[in-house]
N, C-alpha and C positions, 0 to 999 in steps of 0.2 A: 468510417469508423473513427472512432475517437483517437483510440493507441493506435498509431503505424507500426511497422516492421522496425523502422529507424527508432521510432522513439522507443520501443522496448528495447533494441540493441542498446541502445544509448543507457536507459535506466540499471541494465544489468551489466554494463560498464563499468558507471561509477560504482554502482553499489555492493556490485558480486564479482566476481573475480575476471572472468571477462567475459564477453560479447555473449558468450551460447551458457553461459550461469544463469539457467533459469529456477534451482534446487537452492540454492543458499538463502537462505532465514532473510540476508538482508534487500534482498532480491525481489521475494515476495513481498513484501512489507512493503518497496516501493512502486510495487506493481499494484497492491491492495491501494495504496495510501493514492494513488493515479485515478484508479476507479471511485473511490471513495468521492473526490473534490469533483470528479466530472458528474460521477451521480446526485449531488448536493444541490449543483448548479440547473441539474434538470430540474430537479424537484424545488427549487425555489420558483421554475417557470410555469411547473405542471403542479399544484398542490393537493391534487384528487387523484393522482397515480400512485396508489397506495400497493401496487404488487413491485412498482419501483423502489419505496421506502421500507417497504420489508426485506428486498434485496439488500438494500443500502445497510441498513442494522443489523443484518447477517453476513454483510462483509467488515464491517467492524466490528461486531466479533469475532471472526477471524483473525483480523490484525491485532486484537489486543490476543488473542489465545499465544500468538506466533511472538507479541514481545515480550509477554510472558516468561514464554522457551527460551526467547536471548537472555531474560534479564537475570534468570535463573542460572542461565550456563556463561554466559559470561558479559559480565556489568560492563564492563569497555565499549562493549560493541554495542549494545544496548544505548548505551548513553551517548555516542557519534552515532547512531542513526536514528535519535531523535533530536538529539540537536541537525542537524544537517535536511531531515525534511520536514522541522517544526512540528511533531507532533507536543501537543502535552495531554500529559496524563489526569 
């Protein structure tokens, strides 16, 4: 599989409070935003897997609904976790 045990540990390390933070806003966002780059990469190999690319566009909407939520509830956090995994808006 793509994400390990480790690397999700890892992910909700830095980004959530610690190791077993899989509920915090910033959390998700780096576990979507993981899925997001790995699905891209398939579908620049596979470009006729289209129940791929409809997953793919319904997890980034996801991600934008959830930065949303941050950017609303608070700008700080919002703005280090997009600077920090590069997203732009």
């Amino acid at each position: 599989m793509y994400l390990t045990t480790e690397k999700k540990k890892e992910l909700f390390k830095k980004y959530g409070k610690s190791e077993t933070d899989t509920g915090s806003t910033e959390a998700q966002i780096a576990i979507f935003t993981e899925r997001i780059n790995y699905l891209t990469q398939h579908l620049l190999a596979n470009k006729k897997d289209y129940s791929t690319q409809r997953a793919l566009l319904k997890l980034v909407g996801k991600r934008r609904k959830l930065l949303d939520y941050l950017k609303e509830k608070d700008i700080e956090r919002y703005r280090s976790i997009i600077k920090s995994l590069k997203i732009r808006k």
